[in-house]
C-alpha positions as CSV (number, residue, x, y, z in Angstrom):
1,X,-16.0,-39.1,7.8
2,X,-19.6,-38.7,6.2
3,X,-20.5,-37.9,2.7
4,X,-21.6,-34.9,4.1
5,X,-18.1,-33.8,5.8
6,X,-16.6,-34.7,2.1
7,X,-18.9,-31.8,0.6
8,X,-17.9,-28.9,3.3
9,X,-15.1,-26.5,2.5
10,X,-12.3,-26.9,5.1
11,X,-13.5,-23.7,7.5
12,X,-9.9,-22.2,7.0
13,X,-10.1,-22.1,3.2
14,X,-10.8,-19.7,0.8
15,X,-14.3,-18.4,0.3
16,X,-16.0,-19.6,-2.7
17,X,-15.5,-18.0,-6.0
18,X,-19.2,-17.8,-7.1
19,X,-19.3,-14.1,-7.8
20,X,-16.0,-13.9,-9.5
21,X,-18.0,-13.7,-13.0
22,X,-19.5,-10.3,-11.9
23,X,-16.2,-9.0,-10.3
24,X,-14.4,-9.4,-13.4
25,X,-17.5,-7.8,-15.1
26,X,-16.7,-4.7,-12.8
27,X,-13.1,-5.1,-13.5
28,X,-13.5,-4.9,-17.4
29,X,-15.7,-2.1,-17.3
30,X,-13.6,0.2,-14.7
31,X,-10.5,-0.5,-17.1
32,X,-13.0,0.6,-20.2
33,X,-13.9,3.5,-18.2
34,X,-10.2,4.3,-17.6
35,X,-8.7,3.7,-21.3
36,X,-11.7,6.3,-22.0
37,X,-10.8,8.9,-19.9
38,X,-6.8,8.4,-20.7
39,X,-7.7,8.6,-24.4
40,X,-9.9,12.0,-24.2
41,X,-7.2,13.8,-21.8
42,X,-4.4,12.6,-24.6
43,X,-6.7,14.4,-27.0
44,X,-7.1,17.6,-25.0
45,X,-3.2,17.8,-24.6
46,X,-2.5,17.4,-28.2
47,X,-4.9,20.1,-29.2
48,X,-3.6,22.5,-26.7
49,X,0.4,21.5,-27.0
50,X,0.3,22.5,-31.0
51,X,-1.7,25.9,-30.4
């Protein structure tokens, strides 16, 4: 075995994790999105529960 076998991934591995910093970017700001959403639809059925 070379020095350069030692740096290759084993083919059946997992792929390298060198976007997971903007996937959990996308992540946080989907769940943002969501909370938002849930919030304002809360708010719409409280105003028109106590009419």
């Amino acid at each position: 075995m070379t020095n350069k076998d030692k740096n290759q991934p084993p083919a059946g591995g997992p792929p390298p994790k060198v976007k997971s910093a903007d996937k959990q970017a996308r992540l946080a700001e989907a769940l943002r999105a969501n909370l938002r959403r849930r919030k304002e639809q809360s708010r719409e059925r409280k105003t028109t529960d106590g009419s």
